[in-house]
C-alpha positions in Angstrom: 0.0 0.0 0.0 2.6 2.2 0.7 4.4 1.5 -2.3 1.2 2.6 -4.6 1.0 5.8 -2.4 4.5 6.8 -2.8 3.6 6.3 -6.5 0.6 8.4 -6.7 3.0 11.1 -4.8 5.4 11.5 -7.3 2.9 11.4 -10.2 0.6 14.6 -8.4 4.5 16.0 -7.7 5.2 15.9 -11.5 1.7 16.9 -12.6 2.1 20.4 -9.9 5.6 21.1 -11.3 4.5 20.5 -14.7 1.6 22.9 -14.4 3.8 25.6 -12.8 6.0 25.4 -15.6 3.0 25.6 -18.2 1.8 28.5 -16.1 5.3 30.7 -16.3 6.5 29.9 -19.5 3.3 29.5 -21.8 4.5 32.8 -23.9 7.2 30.8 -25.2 5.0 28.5 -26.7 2.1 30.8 -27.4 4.3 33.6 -28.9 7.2 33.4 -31.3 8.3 37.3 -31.8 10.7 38.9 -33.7 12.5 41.6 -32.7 13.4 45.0 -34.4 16.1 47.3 -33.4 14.6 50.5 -32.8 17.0 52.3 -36.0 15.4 49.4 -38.3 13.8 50.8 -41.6 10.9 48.9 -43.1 10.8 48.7 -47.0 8.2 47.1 -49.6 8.5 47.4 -53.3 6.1 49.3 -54.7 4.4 50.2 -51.3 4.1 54.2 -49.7 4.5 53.3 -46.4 4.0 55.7 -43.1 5.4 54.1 -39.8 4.4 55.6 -36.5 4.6 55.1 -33.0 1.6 55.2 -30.1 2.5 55.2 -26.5 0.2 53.3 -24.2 -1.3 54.9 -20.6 1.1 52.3 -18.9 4.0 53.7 -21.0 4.6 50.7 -23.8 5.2 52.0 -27.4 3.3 50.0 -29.8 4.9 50.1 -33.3 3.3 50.1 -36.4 3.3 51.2 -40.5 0.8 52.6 -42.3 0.3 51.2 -46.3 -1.2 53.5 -48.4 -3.5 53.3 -51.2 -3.9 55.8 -54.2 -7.2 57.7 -53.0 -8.0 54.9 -50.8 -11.6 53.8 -50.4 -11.1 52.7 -46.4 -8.4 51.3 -44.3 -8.0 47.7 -43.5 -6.9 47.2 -39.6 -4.6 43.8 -40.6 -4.4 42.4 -37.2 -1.1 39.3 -37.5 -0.5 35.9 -36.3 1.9 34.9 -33.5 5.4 34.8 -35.3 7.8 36.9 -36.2 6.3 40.8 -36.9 5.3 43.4 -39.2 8.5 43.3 -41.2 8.0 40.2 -43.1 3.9 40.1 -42.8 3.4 43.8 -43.8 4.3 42.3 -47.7 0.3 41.1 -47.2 -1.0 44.6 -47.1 -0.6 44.3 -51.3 -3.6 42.2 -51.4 -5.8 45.3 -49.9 -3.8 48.2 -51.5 -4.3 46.8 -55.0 -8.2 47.1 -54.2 -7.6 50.9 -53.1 -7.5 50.4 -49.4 -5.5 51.4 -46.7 -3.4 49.3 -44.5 -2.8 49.5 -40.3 -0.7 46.6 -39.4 0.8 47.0 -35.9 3.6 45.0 -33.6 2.2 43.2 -30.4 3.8 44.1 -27.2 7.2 42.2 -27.3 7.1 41.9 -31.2 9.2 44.1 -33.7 10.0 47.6 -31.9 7.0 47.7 -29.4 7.6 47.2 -25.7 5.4 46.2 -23.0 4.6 43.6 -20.8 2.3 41.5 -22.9 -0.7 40.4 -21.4 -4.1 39.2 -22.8 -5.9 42.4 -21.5 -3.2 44.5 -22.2 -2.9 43.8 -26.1 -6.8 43.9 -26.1 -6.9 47.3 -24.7 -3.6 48.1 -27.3 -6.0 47.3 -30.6 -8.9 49.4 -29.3 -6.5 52.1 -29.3 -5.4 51.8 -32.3 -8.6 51.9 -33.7 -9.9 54.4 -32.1 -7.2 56.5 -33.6 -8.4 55.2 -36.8 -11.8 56.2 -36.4 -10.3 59.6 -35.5 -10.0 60.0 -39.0 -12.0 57.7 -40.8 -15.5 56.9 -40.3 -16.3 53.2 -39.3 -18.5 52.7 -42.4 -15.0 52.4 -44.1 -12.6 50.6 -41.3 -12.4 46.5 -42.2 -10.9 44.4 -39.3 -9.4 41.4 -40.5 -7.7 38.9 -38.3 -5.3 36.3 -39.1 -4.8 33.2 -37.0 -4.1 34.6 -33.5 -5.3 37.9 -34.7 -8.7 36.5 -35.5 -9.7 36.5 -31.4 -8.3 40.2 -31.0 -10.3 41.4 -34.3 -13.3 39.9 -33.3 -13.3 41.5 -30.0 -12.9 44.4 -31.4 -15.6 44.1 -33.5 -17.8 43.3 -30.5 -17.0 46.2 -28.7 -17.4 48.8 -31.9 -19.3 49.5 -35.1 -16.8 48.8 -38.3 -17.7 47.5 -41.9 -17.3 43.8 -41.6 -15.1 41.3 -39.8 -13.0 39.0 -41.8 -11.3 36.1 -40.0 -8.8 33.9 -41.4 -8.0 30.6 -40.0 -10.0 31.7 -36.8 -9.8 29.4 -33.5 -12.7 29.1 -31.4 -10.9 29.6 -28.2 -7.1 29.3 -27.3 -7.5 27.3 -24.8 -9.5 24.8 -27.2 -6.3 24.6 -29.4 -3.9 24.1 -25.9 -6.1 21.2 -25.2 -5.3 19.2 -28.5 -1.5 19.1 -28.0 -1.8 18.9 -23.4 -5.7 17.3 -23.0 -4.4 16.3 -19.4 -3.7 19.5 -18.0 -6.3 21.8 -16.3 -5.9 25.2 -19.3 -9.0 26.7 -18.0 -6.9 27.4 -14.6 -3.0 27.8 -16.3 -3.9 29.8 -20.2 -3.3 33.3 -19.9 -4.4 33.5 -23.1 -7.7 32.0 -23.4 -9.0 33.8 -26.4 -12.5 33.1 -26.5 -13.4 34.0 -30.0 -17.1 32.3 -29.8 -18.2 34.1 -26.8 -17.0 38.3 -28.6 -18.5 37.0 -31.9 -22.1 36.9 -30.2 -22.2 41.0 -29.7 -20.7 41.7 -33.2 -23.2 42.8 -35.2 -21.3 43.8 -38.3 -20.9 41.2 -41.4 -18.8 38.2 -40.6 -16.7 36.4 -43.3 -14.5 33.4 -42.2 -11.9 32.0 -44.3 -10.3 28.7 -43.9 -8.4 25.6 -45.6 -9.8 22.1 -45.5 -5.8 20.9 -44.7 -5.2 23.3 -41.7 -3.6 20.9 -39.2 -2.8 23.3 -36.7 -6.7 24.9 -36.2 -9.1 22.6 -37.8 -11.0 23.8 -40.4 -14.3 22.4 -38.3 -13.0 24.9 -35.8 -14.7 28.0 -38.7 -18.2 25.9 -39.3 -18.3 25.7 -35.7 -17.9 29.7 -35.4 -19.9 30.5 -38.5 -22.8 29.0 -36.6 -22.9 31.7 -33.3 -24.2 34.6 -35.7 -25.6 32.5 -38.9 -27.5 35.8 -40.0 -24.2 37.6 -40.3 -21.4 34.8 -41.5 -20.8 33.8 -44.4 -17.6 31.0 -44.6 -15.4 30.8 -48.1 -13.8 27.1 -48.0 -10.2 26.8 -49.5 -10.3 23.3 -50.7 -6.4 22.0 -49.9 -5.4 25.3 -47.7 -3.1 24.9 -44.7 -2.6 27.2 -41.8 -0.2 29.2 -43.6 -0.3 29.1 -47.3 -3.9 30.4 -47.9 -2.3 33.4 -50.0 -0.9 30.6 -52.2 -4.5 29.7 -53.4 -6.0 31.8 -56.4 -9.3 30.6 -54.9 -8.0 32.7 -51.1 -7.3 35.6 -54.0 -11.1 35.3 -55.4 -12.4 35.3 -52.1 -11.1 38.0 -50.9 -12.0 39.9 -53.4 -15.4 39.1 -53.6 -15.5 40.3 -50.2 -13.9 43.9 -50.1 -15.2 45.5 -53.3 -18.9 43.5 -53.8 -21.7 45.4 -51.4 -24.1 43.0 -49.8 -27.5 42.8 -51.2 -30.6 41.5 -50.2 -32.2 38.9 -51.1 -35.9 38.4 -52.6 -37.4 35.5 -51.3 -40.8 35.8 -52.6 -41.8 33.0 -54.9 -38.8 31.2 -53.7 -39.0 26.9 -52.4 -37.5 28.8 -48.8 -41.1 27.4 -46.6 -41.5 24.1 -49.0 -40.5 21.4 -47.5 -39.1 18.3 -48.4 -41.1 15.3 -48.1 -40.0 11.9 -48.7 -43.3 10.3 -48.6 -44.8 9.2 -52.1 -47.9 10.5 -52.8 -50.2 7.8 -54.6 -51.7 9.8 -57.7 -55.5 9.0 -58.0 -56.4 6.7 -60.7 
C-alpha cells in the first residue's frame, strides 16, 4: 500500500511542477516574436508606407506602419498571427492596397520595436486604441478588421466592442484554450492559459458582417473549428472554403485571391425571397396519384 502511495506522490509532484511550468513559460509556446532594433527601416517594393509610434497609458510604445492606397476607399486594420512581426507580414498589405484600401498593421507588445509587458488584456486594450485612432479620422462605415490566425480572437473582439464594416477572419480558432487542449488534453488550461481567447463568446455582440476564411488541410486549427464559429451569428457569416489550404499558405491559393475579393469591393444585397422553395418542405413520402 505504501508503495502505490509513494507512487501516486510522485505522479501529483510531476503533474504540480509541470503545471507551474505551463503557467510561467506558456509565452514561449504561445508567442514566437521577432525583434526590431529601434533604428530598423521597413521597405516594400512598390508600397508608400507611413510608420508611426503610439504610446500606451502604462508607458509601452506599440509600433506600427501605415500602407497607403492611391485615393483609398477605407483602411483595413490587418491584425497578424503569433510569429515573427510586421517586417515580413506587412508584404500582405498588397492584397488590400491593389483594391484601393488602406493598411494598419501593428507589432504586439514584445514583437518588432513595441515594448510592453504583454498580457491578454493588455494587447486587447492596445488594438482598441489603435482603432480608435483610426476612427479619429475615418469613419467606421469604411474601417475593415481582418484577423489572421491569432489575430482572429483580437479582431473579433474588437468588432464586439465597436461599429466597423465587416469582420474577416482567417483561419480563426474558437478559443485558445481549445487549441492548448489538443496538443496537453491532461492539463487543467481553464486554470494555467493566460491566453484564453474566447473567440465564440465576442462574436455573439458583433453585429457587423462576418466572413471566415479557412483551408480544408489546416492541421494546426481545424477547419471544423470556422463551421463551428460560422454557426454563433448565422445571420451575419458567411464562410469561403479553400479546398487544400493549410494554416499558412492560404495566400498561395487563387481561390484565397477570389475570395477575398469578392468580399472587399462586392456590397451586400438583399435577397428576394418571394416565390422562392424557402417554406416548401421536403417530403420523402410518395404521394399515390388517384387513378
Amino acid at each position: 500500500m505504501e508503495k502505490w502511495l509513494y507512487i501516486g506522490l510522485i505522479i501529483v509532484a510531476v503533474y504540480l511542477v509541470v503545471s507551474v511550468l505551463l503557467y510561467f513559460f506558456q509565452d514561449f509556446f504561445l508567442f514566437k516574436p521577432e525583434k526590431l532594433p529601434k533604428d530598423f527601416q521597413f521597405h516594400y517594393d512598390n508600397q508608400e508606407i507611413e510608420e508611426y509610434n503610439v504610446e500606451t497609458r502604462d508607458g509601452a510604445i506599440i509600433n506600427g506602419l501605415r500602407f497607403r492606397a492611391t485615393d483609398p476607399k477605407g483602411v483595413v486594420f490587418y491584425l497578424k498571427g503569433n510569429s515573427k512581426s510586421i517586417k515580413g507580414w506587412g508584404k500582405f498589405a498588397v492584397d488590400f492596397t491593389r483594391h484601393g484600401y488602406d493598411v494598419i498593421m501593428v507589432d504586439y507588445r514584445g514583437f518588432g520595436k513595441s515594448t510592453g509587458r504583454r498580457t491578454q488584456k493588455a494587447v486587447k486594450r492596445d488594438m482598441q486604441v489603435i482603432y480608435n485612432k483610426i476612427k479619429d479620422k475615418v469613419s467606421e462605415k469604411y474601417i475593415i478588421l481582418y484577423g489572421r490566425s491569432m489575430g482572429s480572437g483580437f479582431a473579433a473582439k474588437l468588432a464586439s466592442m465597436n461599429n466597423p464594416r465587416m469582420l474577416i477572419l482567417d483561419a480563426p480558432y474558437y478559443s485558445l484554450s481549445k487549441v492548448a487542449k489538443k496538443f496537453i488534453p491532461f492539463m487543467p488550461l481553464s486554470l494555467l492559459i493566460k491566453f484564453p481567447m474566447p473567440t465564440y463568446k465576442w462574436l455573439r455582440y458583433v453585429n457587423c458582417p462576418i466572413h471566415i476564411i479557412h483551408g480544408t488541410d489546416d492541421r494546426l486549427i481545424p477547419y471544423k473549428t470556422s463551421v463551428k464559429l460560422s454557426k454563433i451569428k448565422p445571420e451575419l457569416t458567411k464562410l469561403y472554403t479553400v479546398i487544400g489550404g493549410g494554416h499558412k499558405n492560404l495566400n498561395n491559393f487563387e481561390s484565397y485571391h477570389k475570395m477575398l475579393t469578392e468580399i472587399i469591393t462586392t456590397r451586400p444585397k438583399k435577397v428576394n425571397l418571394e416565390g422562392s422553395s424557402i417554406n416548401v418542405n421536403h417530403s420523402s413520402k410518395r404521394v399515390n396519384a388517384k387513378a
